[in-house]
Each structure stands twice: as structure tokens, then as C-alpha cells.
N, CA, C and O of each residue as an XYZ file, in Angstrom:
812
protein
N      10.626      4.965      0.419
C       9.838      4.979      1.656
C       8.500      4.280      1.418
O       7.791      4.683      0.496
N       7.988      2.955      2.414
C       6.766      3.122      2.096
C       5.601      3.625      2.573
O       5.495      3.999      3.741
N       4.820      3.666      1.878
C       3.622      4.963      1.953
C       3.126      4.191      2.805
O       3.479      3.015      2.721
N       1.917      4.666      4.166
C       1.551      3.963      5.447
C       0.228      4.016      4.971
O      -0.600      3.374      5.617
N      -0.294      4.871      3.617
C      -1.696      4.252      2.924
C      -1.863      3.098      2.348
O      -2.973      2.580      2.225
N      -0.851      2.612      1.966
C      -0.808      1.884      0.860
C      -1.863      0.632      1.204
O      -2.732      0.344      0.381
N      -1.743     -0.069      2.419
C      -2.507     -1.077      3.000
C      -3.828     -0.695      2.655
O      -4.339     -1.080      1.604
N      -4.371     -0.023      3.401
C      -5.728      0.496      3.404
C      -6.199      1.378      2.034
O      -7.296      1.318      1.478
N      -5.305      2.019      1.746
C      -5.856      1.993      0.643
C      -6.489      0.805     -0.921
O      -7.428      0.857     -1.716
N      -5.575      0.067     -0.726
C      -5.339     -1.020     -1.239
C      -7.100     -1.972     -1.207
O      -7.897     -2.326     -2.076
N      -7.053     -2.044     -0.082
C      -8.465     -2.373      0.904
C      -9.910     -2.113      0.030
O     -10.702     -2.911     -0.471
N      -9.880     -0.585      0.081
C     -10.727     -0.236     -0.082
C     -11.343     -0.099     -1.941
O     -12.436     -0.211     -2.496
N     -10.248      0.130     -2.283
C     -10.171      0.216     -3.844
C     -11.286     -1.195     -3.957
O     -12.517     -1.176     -3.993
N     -10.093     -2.695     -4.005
C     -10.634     -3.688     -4.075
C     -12.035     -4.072     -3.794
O     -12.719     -4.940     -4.337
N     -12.383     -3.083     -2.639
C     -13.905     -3.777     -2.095
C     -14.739     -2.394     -2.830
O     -15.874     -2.065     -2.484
N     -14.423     -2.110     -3.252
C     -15.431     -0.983     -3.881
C     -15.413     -0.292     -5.268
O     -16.277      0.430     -5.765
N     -14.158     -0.707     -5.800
C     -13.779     -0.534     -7.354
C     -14.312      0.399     -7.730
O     -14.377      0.436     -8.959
N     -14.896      1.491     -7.060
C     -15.404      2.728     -8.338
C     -15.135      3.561     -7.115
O     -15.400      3.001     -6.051
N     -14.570      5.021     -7.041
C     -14.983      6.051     -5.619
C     -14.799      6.952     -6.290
O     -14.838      6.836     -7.514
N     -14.499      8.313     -5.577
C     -14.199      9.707     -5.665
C     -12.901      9.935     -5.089
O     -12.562      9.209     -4.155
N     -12.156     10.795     -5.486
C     -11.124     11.363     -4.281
C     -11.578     11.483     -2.845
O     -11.026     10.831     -1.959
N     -12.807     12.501     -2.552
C     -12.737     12.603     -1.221
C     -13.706     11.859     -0.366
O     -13.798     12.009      0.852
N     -14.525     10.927     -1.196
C     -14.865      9.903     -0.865
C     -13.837      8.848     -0.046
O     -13.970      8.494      1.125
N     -12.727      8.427     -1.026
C     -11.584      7.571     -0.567
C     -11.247      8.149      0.808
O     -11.276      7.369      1.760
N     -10.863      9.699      1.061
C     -10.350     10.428      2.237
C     -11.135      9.888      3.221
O     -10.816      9.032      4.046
N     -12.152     10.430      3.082
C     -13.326      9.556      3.957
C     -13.343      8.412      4.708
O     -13.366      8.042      5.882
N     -13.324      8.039      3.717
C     -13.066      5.909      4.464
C     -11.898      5.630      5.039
O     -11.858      4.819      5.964
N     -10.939      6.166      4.648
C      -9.524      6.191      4.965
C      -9.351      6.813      5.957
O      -8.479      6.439      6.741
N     -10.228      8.099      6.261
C     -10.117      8.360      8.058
C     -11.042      7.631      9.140
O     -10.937      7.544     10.364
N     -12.117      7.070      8.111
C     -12.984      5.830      9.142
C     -12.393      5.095      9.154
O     -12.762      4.435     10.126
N     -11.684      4.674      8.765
C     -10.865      3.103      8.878
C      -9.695      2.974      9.483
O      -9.230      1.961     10.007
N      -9.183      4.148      9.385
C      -7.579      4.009     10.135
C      -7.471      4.866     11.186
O      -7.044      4.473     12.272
N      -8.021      6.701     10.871
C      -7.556      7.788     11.813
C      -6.341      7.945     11.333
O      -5.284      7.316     11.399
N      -6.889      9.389     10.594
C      -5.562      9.833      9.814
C      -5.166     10.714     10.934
O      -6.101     11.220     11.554
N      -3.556     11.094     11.445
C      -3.486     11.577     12.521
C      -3.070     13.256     11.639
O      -2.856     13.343     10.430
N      -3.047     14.316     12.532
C      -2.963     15.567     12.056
C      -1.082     15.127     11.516
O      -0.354     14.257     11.994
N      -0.801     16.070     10.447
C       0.610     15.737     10.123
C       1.016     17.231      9.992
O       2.158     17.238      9.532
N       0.487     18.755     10.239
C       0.899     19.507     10.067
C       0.200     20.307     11.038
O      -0.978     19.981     11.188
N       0.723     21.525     11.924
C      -0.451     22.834     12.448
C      -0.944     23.203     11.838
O      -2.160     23.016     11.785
N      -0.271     23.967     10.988
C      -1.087     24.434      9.790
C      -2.157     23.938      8.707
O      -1.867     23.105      7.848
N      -3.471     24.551      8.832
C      -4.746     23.508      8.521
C      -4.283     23.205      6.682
O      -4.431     22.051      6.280
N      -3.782     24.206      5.746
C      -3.332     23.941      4.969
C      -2.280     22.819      4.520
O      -2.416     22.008      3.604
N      -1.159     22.983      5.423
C      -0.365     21.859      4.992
C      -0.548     20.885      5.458
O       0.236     19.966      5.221
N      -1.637     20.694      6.294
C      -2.169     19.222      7.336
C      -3.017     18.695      5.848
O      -3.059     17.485      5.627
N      -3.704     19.713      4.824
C      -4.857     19.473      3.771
C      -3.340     18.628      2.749
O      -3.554     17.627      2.065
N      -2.597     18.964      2.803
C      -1.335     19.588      1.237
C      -1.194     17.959      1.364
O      -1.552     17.081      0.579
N      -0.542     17.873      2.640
C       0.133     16.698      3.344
C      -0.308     14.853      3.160
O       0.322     13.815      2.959
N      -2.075     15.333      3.415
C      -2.868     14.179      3.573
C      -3.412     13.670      2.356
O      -3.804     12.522      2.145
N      -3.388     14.962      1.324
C      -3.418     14.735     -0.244
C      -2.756     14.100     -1.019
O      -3.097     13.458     -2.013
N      -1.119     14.388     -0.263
C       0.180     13.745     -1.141
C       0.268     12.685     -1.205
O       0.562     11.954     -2.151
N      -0.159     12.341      0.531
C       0.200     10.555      0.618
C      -1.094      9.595     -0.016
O      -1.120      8.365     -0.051
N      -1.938     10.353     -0.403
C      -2.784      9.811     -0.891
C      -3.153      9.650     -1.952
O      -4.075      8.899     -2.268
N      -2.157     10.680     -3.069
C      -2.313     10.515     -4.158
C      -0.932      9.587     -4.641
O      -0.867      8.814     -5.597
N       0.124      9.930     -3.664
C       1.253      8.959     -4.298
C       0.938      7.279     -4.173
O       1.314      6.453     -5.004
N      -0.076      6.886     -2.560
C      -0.377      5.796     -2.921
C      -1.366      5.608     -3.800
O      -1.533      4.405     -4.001
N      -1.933      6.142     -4.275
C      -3.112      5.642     -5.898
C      -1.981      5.303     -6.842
O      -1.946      4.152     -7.276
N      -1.034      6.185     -7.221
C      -0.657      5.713     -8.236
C       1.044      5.062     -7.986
O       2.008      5.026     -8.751
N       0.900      4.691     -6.847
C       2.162      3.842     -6.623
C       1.147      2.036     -7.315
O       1.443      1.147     -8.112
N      -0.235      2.378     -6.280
C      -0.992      1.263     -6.751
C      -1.587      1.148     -8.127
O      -1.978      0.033     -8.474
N      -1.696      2.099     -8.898
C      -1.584      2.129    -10.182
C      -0.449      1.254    -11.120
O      -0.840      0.459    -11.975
N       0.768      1.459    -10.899
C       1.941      1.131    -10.962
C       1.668     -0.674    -10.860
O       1.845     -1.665    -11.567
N       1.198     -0.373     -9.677
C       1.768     -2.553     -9.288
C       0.256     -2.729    -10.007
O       0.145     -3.954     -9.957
N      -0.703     -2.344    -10.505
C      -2.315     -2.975    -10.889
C      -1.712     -3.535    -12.095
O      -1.747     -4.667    -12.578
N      -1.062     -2.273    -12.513
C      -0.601     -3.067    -14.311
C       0.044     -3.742    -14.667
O       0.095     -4.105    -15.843
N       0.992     -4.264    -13.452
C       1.804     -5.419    -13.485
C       0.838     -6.089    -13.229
O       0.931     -6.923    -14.129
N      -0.308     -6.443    -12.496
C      -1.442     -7.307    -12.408
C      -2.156     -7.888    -13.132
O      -2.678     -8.988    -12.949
N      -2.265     -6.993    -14.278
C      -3.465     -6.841    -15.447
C      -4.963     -6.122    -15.182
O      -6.118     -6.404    -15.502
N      -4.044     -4.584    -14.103
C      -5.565     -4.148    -13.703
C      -5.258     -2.876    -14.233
O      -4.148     -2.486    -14.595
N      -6.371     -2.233    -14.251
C      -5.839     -0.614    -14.719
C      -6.693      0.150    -13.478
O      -7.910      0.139    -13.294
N      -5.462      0.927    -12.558
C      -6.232      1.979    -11.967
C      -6.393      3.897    -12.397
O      -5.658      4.875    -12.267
N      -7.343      3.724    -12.770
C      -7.788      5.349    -13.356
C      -7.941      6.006    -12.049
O      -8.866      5.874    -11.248
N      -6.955      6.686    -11.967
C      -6.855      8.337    -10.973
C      -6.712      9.216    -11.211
O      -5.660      9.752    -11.560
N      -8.360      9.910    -11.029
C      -8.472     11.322    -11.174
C      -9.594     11.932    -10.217
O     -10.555     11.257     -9.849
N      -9.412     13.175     -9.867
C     -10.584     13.067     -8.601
C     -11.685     12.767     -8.348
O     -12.218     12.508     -7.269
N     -12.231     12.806     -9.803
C     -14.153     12.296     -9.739
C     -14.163     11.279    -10.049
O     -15.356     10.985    -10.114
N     -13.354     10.117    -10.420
C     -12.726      8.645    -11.085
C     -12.227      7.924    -10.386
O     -12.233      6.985    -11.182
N     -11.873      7.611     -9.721
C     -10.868      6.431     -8.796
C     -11.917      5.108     -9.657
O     -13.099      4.816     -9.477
N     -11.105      4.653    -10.408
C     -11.930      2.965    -11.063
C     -10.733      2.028    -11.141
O      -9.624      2.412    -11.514
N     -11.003      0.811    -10.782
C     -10.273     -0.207    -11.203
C     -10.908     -1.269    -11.603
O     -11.714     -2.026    -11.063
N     -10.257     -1.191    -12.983
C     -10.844     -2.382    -13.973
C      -9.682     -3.319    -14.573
O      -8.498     -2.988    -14.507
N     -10.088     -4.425    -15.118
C      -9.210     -5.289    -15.768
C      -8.511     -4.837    -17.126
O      -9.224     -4.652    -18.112
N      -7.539     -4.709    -17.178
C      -6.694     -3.984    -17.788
C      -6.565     -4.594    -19.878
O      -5.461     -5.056    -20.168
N      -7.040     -4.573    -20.408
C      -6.596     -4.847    -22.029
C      -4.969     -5.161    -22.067
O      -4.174     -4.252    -21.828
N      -4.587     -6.306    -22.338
C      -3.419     -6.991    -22.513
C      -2.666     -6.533    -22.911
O      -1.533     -6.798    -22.508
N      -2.925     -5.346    -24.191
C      -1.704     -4.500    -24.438
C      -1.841     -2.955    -24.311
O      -1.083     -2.146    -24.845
N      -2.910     -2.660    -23.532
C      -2.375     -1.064    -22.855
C      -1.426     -1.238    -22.004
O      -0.856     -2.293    -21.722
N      -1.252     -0.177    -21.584
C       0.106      0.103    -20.411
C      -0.007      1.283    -20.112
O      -0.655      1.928    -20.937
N       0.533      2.091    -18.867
C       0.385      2.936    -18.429
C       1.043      4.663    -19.651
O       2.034      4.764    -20.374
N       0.089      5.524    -19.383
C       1.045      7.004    -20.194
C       2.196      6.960    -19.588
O       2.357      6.980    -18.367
N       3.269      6.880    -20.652
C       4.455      7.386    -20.708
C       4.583      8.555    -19.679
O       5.276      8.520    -18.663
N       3.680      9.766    -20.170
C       4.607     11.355    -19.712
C       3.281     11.192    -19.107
O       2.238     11.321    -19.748
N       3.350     10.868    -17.699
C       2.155     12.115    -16.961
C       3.049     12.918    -15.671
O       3.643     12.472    -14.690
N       2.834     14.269    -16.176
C       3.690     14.800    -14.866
C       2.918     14.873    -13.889
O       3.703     15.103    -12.969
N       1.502     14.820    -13.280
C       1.553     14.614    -12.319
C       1.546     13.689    -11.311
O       1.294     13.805    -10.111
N       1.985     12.386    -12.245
C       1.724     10.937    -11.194
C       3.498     11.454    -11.131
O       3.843     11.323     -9.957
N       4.473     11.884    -11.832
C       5.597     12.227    -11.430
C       5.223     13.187     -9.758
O       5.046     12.658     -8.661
N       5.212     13.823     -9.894
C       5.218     15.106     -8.822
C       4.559     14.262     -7.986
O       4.996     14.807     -6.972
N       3.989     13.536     -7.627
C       2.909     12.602     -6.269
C       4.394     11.737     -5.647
O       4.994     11.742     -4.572
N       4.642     10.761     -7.479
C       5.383      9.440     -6.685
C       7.231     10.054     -5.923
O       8.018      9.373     -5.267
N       7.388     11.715     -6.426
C       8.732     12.082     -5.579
C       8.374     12.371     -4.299
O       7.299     12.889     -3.998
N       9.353     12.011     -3.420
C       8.915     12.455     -2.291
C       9.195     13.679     -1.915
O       8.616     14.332     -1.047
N      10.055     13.979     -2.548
C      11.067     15.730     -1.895
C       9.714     16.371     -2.157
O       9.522     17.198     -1.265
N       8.489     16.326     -3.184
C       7.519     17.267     -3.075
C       6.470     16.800     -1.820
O       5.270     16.873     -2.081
N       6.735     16.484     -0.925
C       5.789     16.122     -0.159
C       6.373     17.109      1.351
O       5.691     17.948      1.939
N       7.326     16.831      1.585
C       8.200     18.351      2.371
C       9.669     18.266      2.678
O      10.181     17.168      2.463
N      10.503     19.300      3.180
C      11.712     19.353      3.205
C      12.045     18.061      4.490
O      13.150     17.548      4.668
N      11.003     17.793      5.135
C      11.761     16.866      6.286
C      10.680     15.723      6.036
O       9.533     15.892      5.623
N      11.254     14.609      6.354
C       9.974     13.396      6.209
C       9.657     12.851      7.370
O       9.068     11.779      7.232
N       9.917     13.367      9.048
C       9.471     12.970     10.317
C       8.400     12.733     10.104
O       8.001     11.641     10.508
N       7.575     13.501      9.483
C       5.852     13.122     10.256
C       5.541     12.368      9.076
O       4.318     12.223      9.093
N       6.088     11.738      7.923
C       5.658     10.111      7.554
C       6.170      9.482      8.370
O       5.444      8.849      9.136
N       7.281      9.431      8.484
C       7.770      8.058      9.530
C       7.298      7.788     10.759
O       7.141      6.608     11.074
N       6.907      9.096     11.906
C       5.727      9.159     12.478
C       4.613      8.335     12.682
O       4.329      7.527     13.566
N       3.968      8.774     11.526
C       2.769      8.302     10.909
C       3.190      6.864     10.748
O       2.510      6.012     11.321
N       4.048      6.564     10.160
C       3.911      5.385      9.732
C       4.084      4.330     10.934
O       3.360      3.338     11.011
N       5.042      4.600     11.817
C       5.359      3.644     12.840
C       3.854      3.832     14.181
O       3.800      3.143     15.199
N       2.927      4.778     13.846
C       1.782      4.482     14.574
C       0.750      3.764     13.982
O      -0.292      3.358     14.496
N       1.091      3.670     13.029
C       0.321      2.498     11.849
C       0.746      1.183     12.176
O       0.048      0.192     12.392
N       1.846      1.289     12.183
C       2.593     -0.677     12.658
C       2.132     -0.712     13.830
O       1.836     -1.906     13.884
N       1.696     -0.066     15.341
C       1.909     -0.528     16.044
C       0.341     -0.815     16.864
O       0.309     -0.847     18.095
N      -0.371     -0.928     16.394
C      -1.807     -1.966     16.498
C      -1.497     -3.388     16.490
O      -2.101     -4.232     17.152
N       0.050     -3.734     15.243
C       0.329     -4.960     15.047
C       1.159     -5.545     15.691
O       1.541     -6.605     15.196
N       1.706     -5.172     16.873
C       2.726     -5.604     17.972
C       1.988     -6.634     19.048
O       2.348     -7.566     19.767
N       0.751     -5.933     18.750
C       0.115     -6.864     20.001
C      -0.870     -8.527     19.606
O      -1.660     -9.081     20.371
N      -0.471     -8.983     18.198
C      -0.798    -10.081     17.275
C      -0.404    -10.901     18.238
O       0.576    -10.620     18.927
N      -1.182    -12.137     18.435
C      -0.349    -13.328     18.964
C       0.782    -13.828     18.234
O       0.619    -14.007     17.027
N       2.063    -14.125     18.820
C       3.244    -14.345     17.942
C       3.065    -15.612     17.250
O       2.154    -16.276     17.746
N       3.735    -16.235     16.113
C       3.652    -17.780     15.519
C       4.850    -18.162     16.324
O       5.732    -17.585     16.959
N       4.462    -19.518     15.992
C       5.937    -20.272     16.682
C       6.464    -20.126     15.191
O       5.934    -20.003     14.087
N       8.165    -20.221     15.837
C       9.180    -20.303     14.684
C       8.990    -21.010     13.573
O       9.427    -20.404     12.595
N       8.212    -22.711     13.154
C       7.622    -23.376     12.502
C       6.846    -22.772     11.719
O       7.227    -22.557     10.568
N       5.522    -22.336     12.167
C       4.694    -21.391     11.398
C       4.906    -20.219     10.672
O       4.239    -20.000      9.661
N       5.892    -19.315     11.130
C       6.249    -18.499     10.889
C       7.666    -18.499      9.459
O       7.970    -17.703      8.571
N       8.120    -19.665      9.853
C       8.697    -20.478      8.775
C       7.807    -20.872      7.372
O       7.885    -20.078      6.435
N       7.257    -21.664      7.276
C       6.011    -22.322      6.603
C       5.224    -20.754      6.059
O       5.099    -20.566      4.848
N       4.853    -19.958      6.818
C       4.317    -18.617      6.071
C       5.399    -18.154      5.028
O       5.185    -18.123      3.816
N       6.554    -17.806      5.613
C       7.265    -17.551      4.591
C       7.478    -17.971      3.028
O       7.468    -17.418      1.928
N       7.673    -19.263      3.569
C       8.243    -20.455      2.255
C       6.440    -19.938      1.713
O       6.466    -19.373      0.620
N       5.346    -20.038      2.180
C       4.291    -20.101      1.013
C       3.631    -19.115      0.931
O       2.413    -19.112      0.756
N       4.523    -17.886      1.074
C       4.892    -16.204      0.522
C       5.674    -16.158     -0.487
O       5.383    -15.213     -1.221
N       6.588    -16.799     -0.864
C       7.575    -16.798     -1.070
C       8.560    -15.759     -0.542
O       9.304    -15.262     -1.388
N       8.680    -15.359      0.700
C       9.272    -14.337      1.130
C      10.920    -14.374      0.848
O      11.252    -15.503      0.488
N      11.809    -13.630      0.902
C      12.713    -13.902      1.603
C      13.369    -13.571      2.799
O      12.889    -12.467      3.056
N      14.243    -13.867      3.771
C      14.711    -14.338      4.685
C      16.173    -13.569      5.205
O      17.265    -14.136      5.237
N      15.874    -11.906      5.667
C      14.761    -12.181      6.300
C      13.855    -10.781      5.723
O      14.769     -9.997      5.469
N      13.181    -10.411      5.549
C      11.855     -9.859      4.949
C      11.455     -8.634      5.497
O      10.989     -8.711      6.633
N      11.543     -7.024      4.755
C      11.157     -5.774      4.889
C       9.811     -5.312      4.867
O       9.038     -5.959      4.160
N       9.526     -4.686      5.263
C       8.049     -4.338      5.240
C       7.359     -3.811      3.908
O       6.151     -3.870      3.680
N       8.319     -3.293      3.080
C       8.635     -3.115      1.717
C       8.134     -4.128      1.138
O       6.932     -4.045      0.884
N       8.698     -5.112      0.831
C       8.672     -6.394      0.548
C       7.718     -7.347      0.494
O       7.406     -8.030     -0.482
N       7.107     -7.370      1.973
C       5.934     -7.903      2.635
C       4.581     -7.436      1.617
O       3.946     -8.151      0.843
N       4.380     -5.794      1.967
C       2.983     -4.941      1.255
C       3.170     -5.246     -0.138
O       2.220     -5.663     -0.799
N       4.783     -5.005     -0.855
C       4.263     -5.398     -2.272
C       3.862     -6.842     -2.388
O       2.715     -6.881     -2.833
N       4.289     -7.912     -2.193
C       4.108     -9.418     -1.995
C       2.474     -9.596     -1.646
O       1.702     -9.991     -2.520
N       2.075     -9.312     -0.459
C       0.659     -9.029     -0.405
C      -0.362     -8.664     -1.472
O      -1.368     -9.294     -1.801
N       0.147     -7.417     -1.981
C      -0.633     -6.859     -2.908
C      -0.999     -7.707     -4.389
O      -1.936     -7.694     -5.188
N       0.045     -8.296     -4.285
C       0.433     -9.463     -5.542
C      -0.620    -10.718     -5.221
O      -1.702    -10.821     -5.798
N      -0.263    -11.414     -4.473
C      -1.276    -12.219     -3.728
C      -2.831    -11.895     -3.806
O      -3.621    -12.585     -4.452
N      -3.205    -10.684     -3.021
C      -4.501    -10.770     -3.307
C      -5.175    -10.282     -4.437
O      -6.395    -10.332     -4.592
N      -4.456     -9.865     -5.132
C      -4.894     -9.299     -6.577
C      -5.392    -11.003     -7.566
O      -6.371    -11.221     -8.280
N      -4.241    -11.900     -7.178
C      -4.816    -12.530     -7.850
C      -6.301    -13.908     -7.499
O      -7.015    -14.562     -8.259
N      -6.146    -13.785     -5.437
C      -7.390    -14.618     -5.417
C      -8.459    -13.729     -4.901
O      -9.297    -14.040     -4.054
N      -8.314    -12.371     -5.620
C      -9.624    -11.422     -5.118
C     -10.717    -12.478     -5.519
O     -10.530    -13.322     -6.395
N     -11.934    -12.342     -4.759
C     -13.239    -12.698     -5.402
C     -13.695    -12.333     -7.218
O     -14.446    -13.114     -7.802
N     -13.092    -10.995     -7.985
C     -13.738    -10.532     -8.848
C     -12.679    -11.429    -10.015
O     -12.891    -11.228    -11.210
N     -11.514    -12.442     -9.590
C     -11.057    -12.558    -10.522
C     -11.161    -15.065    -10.247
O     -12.138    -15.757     -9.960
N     -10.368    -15.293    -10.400
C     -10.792    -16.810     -9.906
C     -10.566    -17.321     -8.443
O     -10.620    -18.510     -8.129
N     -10.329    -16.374     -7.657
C     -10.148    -16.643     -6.180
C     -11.447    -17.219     -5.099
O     -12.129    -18.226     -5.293
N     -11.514    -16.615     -4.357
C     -12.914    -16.890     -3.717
C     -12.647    -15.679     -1.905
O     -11.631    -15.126     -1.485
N     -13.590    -15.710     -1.529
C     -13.677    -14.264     -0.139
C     -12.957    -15.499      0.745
O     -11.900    -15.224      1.312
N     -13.358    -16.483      0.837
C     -12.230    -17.235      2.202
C     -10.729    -17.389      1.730
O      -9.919    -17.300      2.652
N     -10.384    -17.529      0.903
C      -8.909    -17.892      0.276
C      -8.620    -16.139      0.310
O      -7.442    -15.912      0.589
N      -9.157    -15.321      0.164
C      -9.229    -13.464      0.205
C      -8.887    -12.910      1.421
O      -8.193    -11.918      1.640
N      -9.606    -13.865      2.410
C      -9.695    -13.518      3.874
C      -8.673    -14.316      4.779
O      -8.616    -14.170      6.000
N      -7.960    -15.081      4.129
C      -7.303    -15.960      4.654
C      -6.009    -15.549      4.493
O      -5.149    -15.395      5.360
N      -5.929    -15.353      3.080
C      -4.437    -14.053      2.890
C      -4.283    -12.940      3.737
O      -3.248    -12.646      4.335
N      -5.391    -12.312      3.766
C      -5.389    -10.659      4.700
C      -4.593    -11.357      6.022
O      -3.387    -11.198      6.211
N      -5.449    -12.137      6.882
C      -4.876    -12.675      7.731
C      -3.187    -13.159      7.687
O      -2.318    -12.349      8.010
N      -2.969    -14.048      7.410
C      -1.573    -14.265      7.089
C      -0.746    -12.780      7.009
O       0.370    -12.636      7.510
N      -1.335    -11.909      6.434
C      -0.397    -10.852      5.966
C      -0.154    -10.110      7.564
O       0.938     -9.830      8.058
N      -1.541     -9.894      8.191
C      -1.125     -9.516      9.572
C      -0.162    -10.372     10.572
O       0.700     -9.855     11.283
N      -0.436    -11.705     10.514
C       0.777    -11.973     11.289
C       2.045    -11.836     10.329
O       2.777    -10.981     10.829
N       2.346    -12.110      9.685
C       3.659    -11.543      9.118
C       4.323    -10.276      9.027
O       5.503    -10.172      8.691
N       3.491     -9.197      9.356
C       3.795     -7.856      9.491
C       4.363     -7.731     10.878
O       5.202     -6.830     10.871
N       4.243     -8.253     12.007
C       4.859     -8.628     12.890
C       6.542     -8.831     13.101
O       7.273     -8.625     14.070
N       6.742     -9.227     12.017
C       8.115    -10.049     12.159
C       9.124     -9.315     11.128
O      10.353     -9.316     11.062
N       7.956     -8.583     10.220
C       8.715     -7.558      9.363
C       9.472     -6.595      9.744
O       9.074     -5.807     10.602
N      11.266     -6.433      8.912
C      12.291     -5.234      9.420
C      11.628     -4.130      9.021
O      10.918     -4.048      8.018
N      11.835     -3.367      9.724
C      11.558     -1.592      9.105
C      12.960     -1.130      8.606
O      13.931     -1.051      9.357
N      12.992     -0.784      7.065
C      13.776      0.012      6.749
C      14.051      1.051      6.674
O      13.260      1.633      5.931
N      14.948      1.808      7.135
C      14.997      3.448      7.008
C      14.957      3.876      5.529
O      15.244      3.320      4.469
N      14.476      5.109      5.888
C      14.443      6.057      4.330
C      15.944      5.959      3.191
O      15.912      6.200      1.985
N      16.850      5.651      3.784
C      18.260      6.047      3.091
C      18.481      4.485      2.825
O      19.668      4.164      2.750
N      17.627      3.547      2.682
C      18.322      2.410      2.002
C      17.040      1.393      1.402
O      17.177      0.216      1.071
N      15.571      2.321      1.358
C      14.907      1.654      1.111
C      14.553      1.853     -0.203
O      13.546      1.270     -0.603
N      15.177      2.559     -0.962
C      15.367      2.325     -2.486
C      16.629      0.910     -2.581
O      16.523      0.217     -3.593
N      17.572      0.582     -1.735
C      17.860     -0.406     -2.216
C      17.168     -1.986     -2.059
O      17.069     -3.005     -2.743
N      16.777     -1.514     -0.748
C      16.327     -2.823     -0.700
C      14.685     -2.790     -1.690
O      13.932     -3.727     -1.424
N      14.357     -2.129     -2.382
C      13.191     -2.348     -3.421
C      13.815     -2.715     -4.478
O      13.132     -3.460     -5.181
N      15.172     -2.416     -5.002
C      15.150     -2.873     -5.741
C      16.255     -4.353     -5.461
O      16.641     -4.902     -6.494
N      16.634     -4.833     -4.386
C      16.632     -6.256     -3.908
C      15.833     -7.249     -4.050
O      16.042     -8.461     -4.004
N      14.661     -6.492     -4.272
C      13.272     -7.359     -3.891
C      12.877     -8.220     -5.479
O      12.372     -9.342     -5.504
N      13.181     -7.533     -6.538
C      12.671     -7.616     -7.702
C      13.526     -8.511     -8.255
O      13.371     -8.873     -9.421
């Protein structure tokens, strides 16, 4: 499944490389509007924690394929350039327990929920013509035709490497973000029961 933080979280890390846990919460409800996901004020707390800690260290995960290292822990959120031959701990059980989903609850409606009120700010993009929309692809390297899965990790790849902090520059930075919104447009949504395959299609 993918996580409907992952974007914005992603965001914010990059432009601010050092936070807190509930610092991040913070920005992440200024920036998006986290919507309630439970009645209960507890599991609405349990809920908004999970998805937020599974995307840190889902993005943990893709940094070190990057050559970045993201440190997550609640008074820590840092991302730094990673030493060529660390690599992530072997045994941490709790980036286990975040990245399963069955611990997040017995039913997964109110991610998918959540998530499809997240896509839909992006419906109302001016469309590309078929040409353009072509041409984005080919210099995505997407393929054809392209999951939303697919898209966010591809993105993430991309701007990691023309962030400003590494040899990129903020217009070639800002120019990707863009691109990525119209292409989210045109992106399939995969259901929960086949989007472990198509992730690992992607690779």
C-alpha cells in the first residue's frame, strides 16, 4: 500500500533536514490537513503515528539506496549523507512493527480513504496533451502504463539526486516537483491486494 505521507513527508525532510517527531506532525497538518482517521481520540493519536512513522522509515529505506542516511527517532529526525559503506541495522524491531501494515488496524478503509482525498486536489491539473505526456514519461523513465507506486518512488529518486544540497540546483528541484504533479494525474491506483506485486514489477 502506499503511504499518502510519503509525498509530503518527503517535502519536508528535504527542506529542513533536522526536526522532531512532533514537530514533523505539525507541518504535516499545516501542509496537507490530516483528516480525523478514528472517533476515538486515542486511535485517531495510534493511527496518525503509524502512518507517520512507517513513512520515515519506508523513506529511510529508499535514502540509503540514495546515499543518504535517515536517523528516526523522536527527538532526531536528521538526514545526512550517508558513509559509502554503512547500511541500514539489520534487526530493528521497531522499523519492523511501523513498515507491517496488519499493525496499523484490522481494516485498512480509512488509509485508502485518506489516501484517495489526497489524490484528489490533483484531478483538477490542467491535462498534457498525449505528446507531452508521452515525452514526460520517456524522461522519467516511467513505464507504460505507470502506478502511483511507481511514480512516488521514481520521484523520490529524481529529486534526491538534483536536490540543491547535493549537485542539482532549486529550478531543476522545482521543475521536477512540477512534472511530478502533472504526472500524478494520469497515474493507475492500485488496490491493496496487488500492490506488493506491482512493487516488485517496478524494480
Amino acid at each position: 500500500m502506499l503511504n499518502p505521507l510519503l509525498d509530503a513527508t518527503f517535502r519536508i525532510i528535504t527542506r529542513e533536514r533536522a526536526t522532531q517527531l512532533h514537530r514533523l506532525a505539525a507541518a504535516l497538518d499545516a501542509e496537507i490537513g490530516l483528516p480525523k482517521l478514528d472517533n476515538d481520540p486515542d486511535k485517531d493519536l495510534f493511527k496518525r503515528n503509524f502512518l507517520l512513522m512507517n513513512a520515515l522509515y519506508q523513506l529511510q529505506h529508499e535514502g540509503a539506496e540514495q546515499g543518504y542516511h535517515l536517523q528516526v527517532e523522536a527527538m532526531d529526525i536528521r538526514l545526512t549523507e550517508q558513509p559509502a559503506k554503512s547500511a541500514l541495522q539489520t534487526q530493528d524491531p521497531l522499523r519492523d512493527y511501523y513498515l507491517d501494515w496488519r499493525n496499523y488496524d484490522t481494516s485498512k478503509d480509512d488509509v485508502i480513504t485518506l489516501l484517495d482525498q489526497f489524490w484528489q486536489r490533483y484531478l483538477k491539473l490542467p491535462q498534457l496533451a498525449p505528446q507531452q505526456h508521452a515525452e514526460l514519461i520517456k524522461k522519467w523513465q516511467l513505464p507504460t502504463p505507470y502506478c502511483r507506486r511507481q511514480l512516488s518512488k521514481r520521484w523520490r529518486t529524481l529529486a534526491f539526486a538534483a536536490h540543491p544540497d547535493q549537485q542539482g540546483n532549486n529550478s531543476e528541484f522545482q521543475q521536477l516537483q512540477h512534472e511530478y504533479e502533472q504526472l500524478k494525474h494520469y497515474a493507475k491506483v492500485e488496490n491493496s491486494s496487488n500492490s506488493h506485486k506491482t512493487e516488485k514489477s517496478s524494480r
